[in-house]
C-alpha positions as CSV (number, residue, x, y, z in Angstrom):
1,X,-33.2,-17.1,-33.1
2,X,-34.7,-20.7,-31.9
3,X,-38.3,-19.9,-29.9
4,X,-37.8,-19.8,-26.4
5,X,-38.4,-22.2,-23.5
6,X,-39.5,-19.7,-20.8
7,X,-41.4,-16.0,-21.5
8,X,-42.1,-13.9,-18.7
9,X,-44.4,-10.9,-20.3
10,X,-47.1,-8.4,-18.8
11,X,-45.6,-6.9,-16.2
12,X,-42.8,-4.2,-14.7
13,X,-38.7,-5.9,-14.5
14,X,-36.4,-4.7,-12.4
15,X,-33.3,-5.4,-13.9
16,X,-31.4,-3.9,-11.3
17,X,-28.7,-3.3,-14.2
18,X,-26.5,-0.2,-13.7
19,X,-29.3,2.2,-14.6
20,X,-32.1,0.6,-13.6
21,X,-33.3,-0.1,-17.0
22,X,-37.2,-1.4,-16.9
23,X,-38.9,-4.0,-19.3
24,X,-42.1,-5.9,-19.7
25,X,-41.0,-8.7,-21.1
26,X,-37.9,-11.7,-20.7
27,X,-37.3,-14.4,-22.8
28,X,-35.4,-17.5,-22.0
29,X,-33.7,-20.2,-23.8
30,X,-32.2,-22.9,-22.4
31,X,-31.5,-21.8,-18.6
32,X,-30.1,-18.4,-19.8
33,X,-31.6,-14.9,-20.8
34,X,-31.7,-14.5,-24.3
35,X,-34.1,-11.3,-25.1
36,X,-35.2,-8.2,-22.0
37,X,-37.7,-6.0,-23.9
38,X,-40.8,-4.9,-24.5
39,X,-43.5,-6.6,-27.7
40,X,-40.6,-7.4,-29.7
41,X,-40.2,-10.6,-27.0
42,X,-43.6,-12.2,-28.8
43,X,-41.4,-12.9,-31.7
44,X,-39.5,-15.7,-29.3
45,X,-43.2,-17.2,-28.5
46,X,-43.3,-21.0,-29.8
47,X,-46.1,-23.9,-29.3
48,X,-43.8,-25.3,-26.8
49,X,-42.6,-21.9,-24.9
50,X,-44.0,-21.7,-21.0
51,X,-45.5,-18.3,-20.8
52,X,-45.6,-16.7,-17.4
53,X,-48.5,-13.7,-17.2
54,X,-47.0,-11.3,-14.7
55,X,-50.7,-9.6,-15.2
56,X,-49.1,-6.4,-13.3
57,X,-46.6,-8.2,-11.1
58,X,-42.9,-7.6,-10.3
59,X,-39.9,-9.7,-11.9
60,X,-36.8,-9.6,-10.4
61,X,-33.6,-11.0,-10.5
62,X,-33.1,-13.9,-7.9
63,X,-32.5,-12.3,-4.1
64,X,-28.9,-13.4,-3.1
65,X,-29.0,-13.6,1.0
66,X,-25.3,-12.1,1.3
67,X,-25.4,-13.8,5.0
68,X,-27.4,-16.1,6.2
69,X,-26.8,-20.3,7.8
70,X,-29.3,-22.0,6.2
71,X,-28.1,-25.7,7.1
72,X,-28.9,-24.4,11.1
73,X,-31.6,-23.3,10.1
74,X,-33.0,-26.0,8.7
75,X,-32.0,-27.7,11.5
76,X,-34.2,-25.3,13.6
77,X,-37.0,-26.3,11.3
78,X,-36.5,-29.9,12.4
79,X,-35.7,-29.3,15.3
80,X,-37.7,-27.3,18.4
81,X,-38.3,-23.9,16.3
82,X,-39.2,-21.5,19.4
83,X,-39.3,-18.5,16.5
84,X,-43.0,-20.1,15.7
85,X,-44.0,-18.2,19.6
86,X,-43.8,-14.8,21.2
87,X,-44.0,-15.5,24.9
88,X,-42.6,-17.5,28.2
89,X,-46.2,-19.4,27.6
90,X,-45.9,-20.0,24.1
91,X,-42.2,-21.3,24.0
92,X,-43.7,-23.8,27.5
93,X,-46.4,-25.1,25.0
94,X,-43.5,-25.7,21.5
95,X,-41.3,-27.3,23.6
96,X,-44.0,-29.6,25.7
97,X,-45.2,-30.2,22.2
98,X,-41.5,-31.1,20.7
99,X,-41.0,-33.1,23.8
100,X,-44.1,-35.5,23.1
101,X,-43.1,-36.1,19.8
102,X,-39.5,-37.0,20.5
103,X,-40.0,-39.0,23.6
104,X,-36.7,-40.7,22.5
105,X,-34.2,-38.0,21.8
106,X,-31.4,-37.8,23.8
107,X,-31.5,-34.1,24.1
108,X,-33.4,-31.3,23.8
109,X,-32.9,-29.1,20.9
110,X,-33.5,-26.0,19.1
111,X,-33.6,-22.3,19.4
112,X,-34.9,-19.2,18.0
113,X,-36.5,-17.6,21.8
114,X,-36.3,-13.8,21.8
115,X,-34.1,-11.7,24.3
116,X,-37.3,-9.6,25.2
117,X,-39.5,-12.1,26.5
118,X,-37.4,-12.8,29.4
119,X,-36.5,-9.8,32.4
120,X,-32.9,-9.1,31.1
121,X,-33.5,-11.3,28.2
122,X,-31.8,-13.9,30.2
123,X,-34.2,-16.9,30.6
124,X,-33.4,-19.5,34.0
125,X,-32.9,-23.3,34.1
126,X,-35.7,-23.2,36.4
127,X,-38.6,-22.3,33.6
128,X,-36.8,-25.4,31.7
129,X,-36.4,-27.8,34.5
130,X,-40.2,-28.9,35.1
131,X,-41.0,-29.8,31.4
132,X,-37.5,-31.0,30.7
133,X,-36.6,-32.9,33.4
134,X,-35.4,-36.6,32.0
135,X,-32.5,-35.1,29.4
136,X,-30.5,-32.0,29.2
137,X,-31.7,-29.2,26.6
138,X,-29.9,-26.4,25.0
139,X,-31.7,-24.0,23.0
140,X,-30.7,-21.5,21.2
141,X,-31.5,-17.7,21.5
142,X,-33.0,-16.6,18.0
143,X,-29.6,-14.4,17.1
144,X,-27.3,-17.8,18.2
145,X,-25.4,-15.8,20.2
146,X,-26.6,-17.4,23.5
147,X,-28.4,-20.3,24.8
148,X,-30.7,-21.3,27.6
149,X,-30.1,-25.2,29.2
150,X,-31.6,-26.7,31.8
151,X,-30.2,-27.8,35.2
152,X,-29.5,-31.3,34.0
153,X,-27.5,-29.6,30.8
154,X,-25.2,-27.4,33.4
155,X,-24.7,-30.7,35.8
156,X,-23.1,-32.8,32.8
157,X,-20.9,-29.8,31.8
158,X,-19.9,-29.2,35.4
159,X,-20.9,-25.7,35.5
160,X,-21.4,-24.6,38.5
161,X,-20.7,-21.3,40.5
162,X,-17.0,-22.0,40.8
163,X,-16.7,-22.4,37.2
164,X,-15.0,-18.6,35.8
165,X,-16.4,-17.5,33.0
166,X,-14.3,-18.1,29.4
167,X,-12.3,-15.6,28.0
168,X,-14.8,-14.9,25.4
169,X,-18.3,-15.6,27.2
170,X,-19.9,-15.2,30.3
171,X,-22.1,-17.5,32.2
172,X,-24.9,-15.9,33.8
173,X,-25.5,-16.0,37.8
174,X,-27.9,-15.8,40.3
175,X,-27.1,-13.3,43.1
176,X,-25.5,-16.6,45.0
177,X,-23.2,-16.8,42.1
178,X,-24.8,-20.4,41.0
179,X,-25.3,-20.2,37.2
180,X,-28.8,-18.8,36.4
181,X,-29.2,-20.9,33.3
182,X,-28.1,-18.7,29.7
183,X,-24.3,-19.1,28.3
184,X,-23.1,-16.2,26.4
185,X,-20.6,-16.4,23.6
186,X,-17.8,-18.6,24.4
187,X,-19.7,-20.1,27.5
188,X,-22.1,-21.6,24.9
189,X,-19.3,-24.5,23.8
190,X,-18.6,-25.6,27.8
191,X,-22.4,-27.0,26.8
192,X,-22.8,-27.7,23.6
193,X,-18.8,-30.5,23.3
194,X,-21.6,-32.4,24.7
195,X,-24.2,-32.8,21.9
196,X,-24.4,-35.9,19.5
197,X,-23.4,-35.1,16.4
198,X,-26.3,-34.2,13.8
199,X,-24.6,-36.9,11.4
200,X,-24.5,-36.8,7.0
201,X,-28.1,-37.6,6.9
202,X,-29.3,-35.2,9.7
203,X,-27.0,-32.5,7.7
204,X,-28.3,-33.5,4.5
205,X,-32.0,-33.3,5.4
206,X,-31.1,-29.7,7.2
207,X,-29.6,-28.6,4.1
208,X,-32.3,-29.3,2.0
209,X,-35.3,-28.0,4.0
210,X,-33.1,-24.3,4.5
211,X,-33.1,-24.5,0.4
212,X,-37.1,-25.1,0.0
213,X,-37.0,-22.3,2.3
214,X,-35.1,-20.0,0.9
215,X,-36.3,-20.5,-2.6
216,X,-39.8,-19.6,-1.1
217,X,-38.5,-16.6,-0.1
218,X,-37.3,-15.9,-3.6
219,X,-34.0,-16.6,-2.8
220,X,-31.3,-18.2,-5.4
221,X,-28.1,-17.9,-4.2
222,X,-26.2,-17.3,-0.5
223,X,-23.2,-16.4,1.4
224,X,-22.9,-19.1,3.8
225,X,-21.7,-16.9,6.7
226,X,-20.5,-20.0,9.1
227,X,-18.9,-22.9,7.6
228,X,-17.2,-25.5,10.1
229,X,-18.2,-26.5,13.9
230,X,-20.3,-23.8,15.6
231,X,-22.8,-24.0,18.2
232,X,-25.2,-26.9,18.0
233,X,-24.3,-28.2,14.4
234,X,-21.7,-29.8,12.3
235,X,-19.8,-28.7,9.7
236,X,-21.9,-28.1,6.9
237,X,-19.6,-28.2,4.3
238,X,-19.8,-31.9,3.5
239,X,-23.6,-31.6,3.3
240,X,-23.0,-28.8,0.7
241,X,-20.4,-30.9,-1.3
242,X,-22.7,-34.2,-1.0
243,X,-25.7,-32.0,-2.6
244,X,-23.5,-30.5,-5.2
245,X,-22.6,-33.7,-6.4
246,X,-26.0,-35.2,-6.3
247,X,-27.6,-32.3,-8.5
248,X,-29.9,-31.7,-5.1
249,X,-27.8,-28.5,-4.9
250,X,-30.3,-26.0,-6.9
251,X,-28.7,-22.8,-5.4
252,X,-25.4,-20.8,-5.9
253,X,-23.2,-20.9,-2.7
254,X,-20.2,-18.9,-1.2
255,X,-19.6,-20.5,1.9
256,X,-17.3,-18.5,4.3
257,X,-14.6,-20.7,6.6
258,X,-14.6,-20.6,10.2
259,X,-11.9,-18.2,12.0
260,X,-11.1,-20.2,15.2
261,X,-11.0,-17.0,17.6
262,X,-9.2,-19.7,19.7
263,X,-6.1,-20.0,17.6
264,X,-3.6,-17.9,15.5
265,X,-2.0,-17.6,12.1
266,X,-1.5,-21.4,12.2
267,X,-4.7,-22.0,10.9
268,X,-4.2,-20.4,7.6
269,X,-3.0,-23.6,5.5
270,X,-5.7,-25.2,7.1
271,X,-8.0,-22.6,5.3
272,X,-6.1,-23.0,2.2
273,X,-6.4,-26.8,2.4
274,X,-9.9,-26.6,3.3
275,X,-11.0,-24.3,0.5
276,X,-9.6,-26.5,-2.5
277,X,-11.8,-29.7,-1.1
278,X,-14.5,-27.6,-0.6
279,X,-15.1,-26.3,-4.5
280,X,-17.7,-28.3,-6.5
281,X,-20.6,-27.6,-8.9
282,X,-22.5,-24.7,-7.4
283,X,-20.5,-24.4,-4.3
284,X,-17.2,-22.9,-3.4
285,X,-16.2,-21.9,-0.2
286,X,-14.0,-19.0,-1.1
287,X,-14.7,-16.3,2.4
288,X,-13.3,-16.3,5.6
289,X,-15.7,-15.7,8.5
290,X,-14.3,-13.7,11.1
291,X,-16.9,-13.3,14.0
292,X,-14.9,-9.7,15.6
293,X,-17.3,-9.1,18.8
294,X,-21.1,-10.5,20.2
295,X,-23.8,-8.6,20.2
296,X,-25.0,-5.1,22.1
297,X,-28.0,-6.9,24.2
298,X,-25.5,-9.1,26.1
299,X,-23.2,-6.1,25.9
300,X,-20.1,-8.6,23.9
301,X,-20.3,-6.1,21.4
302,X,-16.7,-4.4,21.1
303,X,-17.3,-0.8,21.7
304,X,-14.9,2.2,21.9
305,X,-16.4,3.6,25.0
306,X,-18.2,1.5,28.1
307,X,-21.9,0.8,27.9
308,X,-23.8,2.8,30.3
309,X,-25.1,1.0,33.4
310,X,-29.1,2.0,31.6
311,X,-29.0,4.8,34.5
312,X,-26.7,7.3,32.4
313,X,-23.5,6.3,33.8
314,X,-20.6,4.7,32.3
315,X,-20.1,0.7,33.2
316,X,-16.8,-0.9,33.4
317,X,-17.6,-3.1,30.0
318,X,-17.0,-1.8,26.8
319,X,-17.4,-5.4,25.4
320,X,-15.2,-7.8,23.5
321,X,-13.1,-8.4,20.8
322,X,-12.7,-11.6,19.6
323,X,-9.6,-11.9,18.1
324,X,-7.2,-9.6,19.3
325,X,-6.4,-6.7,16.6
326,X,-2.4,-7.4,16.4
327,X,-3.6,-11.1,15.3
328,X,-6.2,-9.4,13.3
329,X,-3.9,-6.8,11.8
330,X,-1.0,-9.8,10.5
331,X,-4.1,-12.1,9.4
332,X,-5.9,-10.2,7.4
333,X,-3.5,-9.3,4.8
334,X,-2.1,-12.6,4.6
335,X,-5.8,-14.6,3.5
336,X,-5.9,-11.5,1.4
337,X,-2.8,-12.4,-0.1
338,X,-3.7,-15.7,-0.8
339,X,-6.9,-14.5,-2.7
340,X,-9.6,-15.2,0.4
341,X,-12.5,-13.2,0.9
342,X,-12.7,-11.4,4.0
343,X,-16.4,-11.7,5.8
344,X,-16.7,-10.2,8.6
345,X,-19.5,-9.9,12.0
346,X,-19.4,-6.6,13.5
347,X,-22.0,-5.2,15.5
348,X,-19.8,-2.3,17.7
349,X,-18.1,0.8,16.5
350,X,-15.1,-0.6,17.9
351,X,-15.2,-4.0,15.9
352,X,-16.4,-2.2,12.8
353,X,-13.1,0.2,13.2
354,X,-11.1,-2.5,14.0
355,X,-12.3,-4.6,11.2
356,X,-11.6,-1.7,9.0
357,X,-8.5,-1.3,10.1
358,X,-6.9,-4.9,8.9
359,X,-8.4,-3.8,5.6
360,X,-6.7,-1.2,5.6
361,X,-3.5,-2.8,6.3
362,X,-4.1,-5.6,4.0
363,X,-4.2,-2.8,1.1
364,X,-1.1,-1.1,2.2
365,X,0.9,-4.3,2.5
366,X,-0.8,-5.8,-0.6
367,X,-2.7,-2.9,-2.9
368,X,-6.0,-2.7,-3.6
369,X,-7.6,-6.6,-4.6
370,X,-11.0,-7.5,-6.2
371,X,-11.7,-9.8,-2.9
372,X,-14.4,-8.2,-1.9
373,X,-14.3,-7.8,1.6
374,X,-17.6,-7.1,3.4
375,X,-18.3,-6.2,6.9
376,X,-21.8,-7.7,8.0
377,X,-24.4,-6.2,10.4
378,X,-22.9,-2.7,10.9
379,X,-25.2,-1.9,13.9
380,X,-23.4,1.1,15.6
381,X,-20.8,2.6,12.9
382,X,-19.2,6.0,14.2
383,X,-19.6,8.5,11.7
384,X,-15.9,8.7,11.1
385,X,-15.5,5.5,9.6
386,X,-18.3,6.3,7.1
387,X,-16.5,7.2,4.3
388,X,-13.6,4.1,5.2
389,X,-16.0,2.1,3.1
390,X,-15.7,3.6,0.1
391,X,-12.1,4.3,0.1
392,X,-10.6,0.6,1.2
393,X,-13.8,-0.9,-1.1
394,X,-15.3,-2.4,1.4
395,X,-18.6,-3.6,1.2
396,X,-21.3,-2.7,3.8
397,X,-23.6,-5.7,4.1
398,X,-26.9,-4.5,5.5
399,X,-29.4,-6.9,8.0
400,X,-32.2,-4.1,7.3
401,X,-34.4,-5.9,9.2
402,X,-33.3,-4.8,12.1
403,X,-33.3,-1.1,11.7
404,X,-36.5,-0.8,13.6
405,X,-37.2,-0.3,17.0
406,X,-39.0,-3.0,18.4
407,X,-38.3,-4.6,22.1
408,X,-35.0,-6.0,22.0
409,X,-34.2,-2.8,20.6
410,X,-35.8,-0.3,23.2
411,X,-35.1,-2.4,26.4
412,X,-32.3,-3.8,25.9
413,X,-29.8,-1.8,23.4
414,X,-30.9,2.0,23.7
415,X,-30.9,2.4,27.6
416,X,-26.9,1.0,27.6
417,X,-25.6,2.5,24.3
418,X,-27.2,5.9,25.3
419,X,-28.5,8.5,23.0
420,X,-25.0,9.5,20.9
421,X,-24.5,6.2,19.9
422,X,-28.0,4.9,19.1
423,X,-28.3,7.8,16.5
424,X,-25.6,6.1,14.9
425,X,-26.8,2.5,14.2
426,X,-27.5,0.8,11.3
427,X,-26.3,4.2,8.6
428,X,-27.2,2.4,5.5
429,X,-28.5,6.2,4.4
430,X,-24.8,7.9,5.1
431,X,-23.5,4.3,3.6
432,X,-24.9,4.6,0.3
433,X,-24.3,8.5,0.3
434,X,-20.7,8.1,0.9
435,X,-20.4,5.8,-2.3
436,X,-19.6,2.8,-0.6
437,X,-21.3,-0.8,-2.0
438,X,-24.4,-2.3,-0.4
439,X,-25.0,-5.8,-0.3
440,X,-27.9,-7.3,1.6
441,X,-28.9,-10.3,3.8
442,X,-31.1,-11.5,6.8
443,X,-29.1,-13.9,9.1
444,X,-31.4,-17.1,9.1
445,X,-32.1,-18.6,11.4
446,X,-31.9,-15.6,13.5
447,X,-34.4,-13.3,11.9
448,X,-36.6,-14.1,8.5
449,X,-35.0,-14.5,5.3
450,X,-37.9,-12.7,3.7
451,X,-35.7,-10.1,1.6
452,X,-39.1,-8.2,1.0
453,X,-39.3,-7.7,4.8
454,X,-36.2,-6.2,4.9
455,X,-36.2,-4.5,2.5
456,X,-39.7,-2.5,3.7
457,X,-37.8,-1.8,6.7
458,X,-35.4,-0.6,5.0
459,X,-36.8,2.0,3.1
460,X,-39.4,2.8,5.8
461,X,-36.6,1.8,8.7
462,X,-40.2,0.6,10.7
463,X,-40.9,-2.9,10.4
464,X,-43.1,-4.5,7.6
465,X,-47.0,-5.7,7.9
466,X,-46.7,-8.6,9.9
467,X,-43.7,-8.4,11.6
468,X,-44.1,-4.9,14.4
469,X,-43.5,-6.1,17.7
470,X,-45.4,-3.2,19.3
471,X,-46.3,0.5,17.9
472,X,-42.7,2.4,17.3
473,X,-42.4,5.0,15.2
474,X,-39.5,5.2,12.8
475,X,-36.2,4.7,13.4
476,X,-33.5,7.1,12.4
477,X,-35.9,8.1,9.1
478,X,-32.7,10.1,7.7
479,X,-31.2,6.9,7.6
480,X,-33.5,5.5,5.0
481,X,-32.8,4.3,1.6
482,X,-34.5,4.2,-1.6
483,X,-36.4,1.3,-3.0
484,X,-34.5,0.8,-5.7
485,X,-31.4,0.7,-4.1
486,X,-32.6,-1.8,-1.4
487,X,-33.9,-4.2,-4.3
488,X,-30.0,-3.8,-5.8
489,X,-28.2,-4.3,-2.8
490,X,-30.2,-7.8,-2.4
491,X,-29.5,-8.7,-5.6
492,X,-26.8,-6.9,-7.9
493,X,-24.9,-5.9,-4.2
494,X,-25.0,-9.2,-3.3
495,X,-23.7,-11.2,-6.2
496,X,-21.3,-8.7,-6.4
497,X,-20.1,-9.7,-3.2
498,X,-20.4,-13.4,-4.3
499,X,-18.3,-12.8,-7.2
500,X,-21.5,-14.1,-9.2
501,X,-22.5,-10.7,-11.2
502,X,-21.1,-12.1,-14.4
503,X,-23.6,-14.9,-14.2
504,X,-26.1,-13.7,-12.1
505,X,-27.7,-10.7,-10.1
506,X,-29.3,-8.5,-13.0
507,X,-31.4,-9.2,-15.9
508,X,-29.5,-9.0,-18.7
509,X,-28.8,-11.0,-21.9
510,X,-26.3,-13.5,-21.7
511,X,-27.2,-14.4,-18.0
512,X,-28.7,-17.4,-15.8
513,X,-32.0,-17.1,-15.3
514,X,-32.6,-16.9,-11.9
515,X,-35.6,-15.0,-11.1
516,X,-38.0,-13.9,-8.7
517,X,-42.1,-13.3,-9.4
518,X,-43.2,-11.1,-6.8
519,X,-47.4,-10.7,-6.4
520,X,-47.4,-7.2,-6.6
521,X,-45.4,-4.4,-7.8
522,X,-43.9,-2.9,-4.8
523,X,-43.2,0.4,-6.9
524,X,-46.6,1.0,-8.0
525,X,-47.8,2.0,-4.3
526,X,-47.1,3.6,-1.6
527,X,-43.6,2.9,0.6
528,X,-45.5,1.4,3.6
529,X,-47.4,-0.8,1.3
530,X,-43.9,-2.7,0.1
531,X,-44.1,-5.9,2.8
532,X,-47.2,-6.9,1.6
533,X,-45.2,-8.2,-1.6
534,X,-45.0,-12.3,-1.2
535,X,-42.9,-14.3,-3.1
536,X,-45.1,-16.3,-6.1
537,X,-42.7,-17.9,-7.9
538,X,-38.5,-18.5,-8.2
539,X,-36.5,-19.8,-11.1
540,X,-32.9,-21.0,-10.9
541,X,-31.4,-21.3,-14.5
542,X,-35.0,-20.9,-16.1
543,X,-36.2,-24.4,-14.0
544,X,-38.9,-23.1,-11.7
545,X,-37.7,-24.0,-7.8
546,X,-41.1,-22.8,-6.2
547,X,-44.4,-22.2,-7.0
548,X,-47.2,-20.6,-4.6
């Protein structure tokens, strides 16, 4: 066998393989693994071969983000990134800051503010109007499920208290009935028709500075969870397509089409026509999205019984389901049919069982396929549908991140799902019992993509070192998984789901190499110690993508 080009050696690998095999040493030869061992690696040592010392550190296969928007946020990144503050004062001071820098932008931009800060976790066009008075501004809360604008934003939109609220939003009031200044949901587009459009090279540059960041996070490949017109951005297929064709592309993308909740079956050839264009290089764009309900602190989550009124008693809101489940129930089995991916949001039992239940009708009309349909988020799952998982093969795809309590959590979810329901969120431990597949991601821009955060909180289910927003305890401990199984279900899970695992996802012979050096070994200490693991080093097909 020729000498190698790359040797890793010194260390502890993960392969994350079917049994979990370990090795201190990797050899590659021209952008694939060609030897996983021990000393017998040496032998593949040349005068030209780049050795990598793990001196004690982890290797892992490349994390794969199962569901994530990393063109928005980019775009955050370039834009007004509120996520860089933790308070009404700190979010003042970014956006004063943005404002001076930007003195000719149309608009105000950005996002990433956090429910909690604000009394409700509704913020007012009034904290906006004195520092953003000359253009409108629409920013983005940090899970893109709502946005705050100012008064100027609401007067070009002709909001005002006569306007009723859309069939799938909500426009918050003041007692007087004027709006108060955050657009749920569907309320969010009466505002944001109006934005100029980011344009190819705005796309481009957005694009390119989500990869840099996700490849510091270790990251190597993606589900794309929103592709087409949402919220404040463009399409960012063409950006993916430009990049693939460039080279500039260095990742492995799924990209998942837009369901317009506004429209019917007549959309599907548009799907079909839009997935053959969007297929080069290192993207395809082979999932449909289908966004099923909101999310529980705004109460659009589609539950099976009302949200208490945070007193004990039962509301008259039990939240909303997007599309309606007898258009659900025809479209699913007919883009499973024509070979799509399924990829579904779902934070409610009542989405999660209705999103199960097109699955389940796709596989009675059609028989089992190797789609791979996932359901995303998974934040309140009633124990029935546990086991549903395993049975249709559907995969659970975990944002572990958020399986800790935090504020957003224990002001404004707990108090209105009550304490039945809040014992059943986020069950990756009963999910992984049953037998059904995990896959893992982090929903950039609206919480980190560091997988090794999530995956501390998922085997502690408190949040990692760095990252508590107060002093919680645990949350739902018995929900916990093992380390080893988090580490698989952002890698091996995930490019299952990504129909990548012949190429990718383990370390194994015969495979890219896309790989991960982590500084520490997260195994060789104690669980609480596994979030102080960084991210040194990431390789896509043995070229190295980022360096600490």
């Amino acid at each position: 066998m020729p000498y190698a080009d790359l040797v890793f050696s010194g260390g502890r690998v993960f392969t994350a393989d079917t049994v979990r095999s370990t090795a201190s040493a990797v050899a590659v030869k021209d952008g694939r693994i060609v030897a996983v061992g021990h000393e017998d690696v040496r032998e593949l040592i040349g005068a030209h071969t780049d050795i990598v010392n793990l001196a004690g550190r982890l290797l892992v296969p490349g994390f794969q983000d199962a569901h994530v928007h990393p063109v928005w946020g980019g775009l955050d990144l370039l834009r007004c990134n509120l996520a860089e503050g933790s308070g009404r004062t700190e979010y003042r001071t970014l956006i004063a800051e943005h404002m001076q820098a930007n003195p000719d932008a149309e608009w105000l931009l950005g996002g990433g503010w956090n429910m909690s800060v604000f009394p409700g976790g509704t913020p007012l066009a009034s904290d906006l109007d004195d520092i953003v008075a000359d253009r409108p501004a629409f920013l983005t809360n940090r899970d893109g499920h709502g946005a705050w604008v100012n008064s100027l934003a609401l007067q070009l939109a002709g909001i005002d208290k006569h306007t009723p609220d859309p069939a799938d939003g909500r426009i918050e009031r003041l007692a007087d009935g004027t709006p108060s200044g955050t657009l749920h949901e569907g309320a969010m587009t009466l505002v944001n028709r109006l934005l100029p459009p980011v344009g190819e090279a705005g796309m481009r540059d957005a694009l390119l500075t989500g990869q840099r960041y996700l490849h510091a996070n270790g990251i190597t490949a993606w589900q794309d969870a929103i592709v087409g017109s949402y919220g404040d951005a463009d399409d960012p297929a063409p950006a993916y397509l430009a990049a693939a064709r460039s080279g500039e592309l260095t990742a492995r993308v799924v990209g998942a089409l837009w369901w317009d909740r506004s429209r019917g079956l007549e959309q599907i050839d548009e799907l079909v026509a839009k997935r053959a264009a969007a297929h080069f290089g290192r993207f395809a764009a082979t999932s449909v999205k289908v966004m099923q309900d909101g999310v529980a602190e705004n109460f659009t989550a589609s539950m099976l019984e009302p949200y208490s009124d945070g007193h004990g008693h039962p509301s008259d809101n039990s939240g909303i389901s997007f599309v309606p489940p007898e258009i659900l129930n025809e479209a699913v089995p007919l883009l499973d049919e024509l070979g799509f991916q399924l990829h579904f949001h779902a934070i409610g039992d009542r989405a999660v069982r209705e999103c199960l239940d097109a699955v389940s009708e796709a596989v009675e009309r059609n028989g089992q396929s190797d789609n791979r349909h996932h359901i995303a988020h998974l934040q309140v799952v009633h124990p029935d549908d546990i086991p549903r998982f395993r049975a249709l093969g559907v995969v659970a795809n975990m944002q572990a991140l958020w399986a800790t309590l935090e504020p957003q959590m224990v002001e404004l979810t707990l108090p209105f799902l009550g304490p039945v329901r809040s014992a059943w969120q986020y069950p990756f431990g009963d999910l992984l019992r049953s037998g059904a597949v995990l896959a893992a991601g982090s929903d950039w821009s609206v919480s980190t993509p560091n997988p090794l955060a999530a995956i501390h909180t998922a085997v502690n289910r408190h949040a990692a070192p760095g990252y508590e927003e107060g002093d919680y305890e645990a949350f739902l401990p018995e929900q916990a998984i093992d380390l080893g199984s988090a580490l698989t279900a952002y890698t091996a899970g995930s490019a299952w789901v990504n129909h990548l695992e012949k190429e990718s996802g383990t370390i194994e012979v015969g495979k890219f190499a896309d790989l991960t050096v982590l500084s520490r070994d997260p195994f060789a200490g104690p669980p609480e110690e596994i979030g102080l693991a960084t991210v040194e080093q990431t390789f896509v097909e043995g070229e190295r993508v980022f360096h600490h």
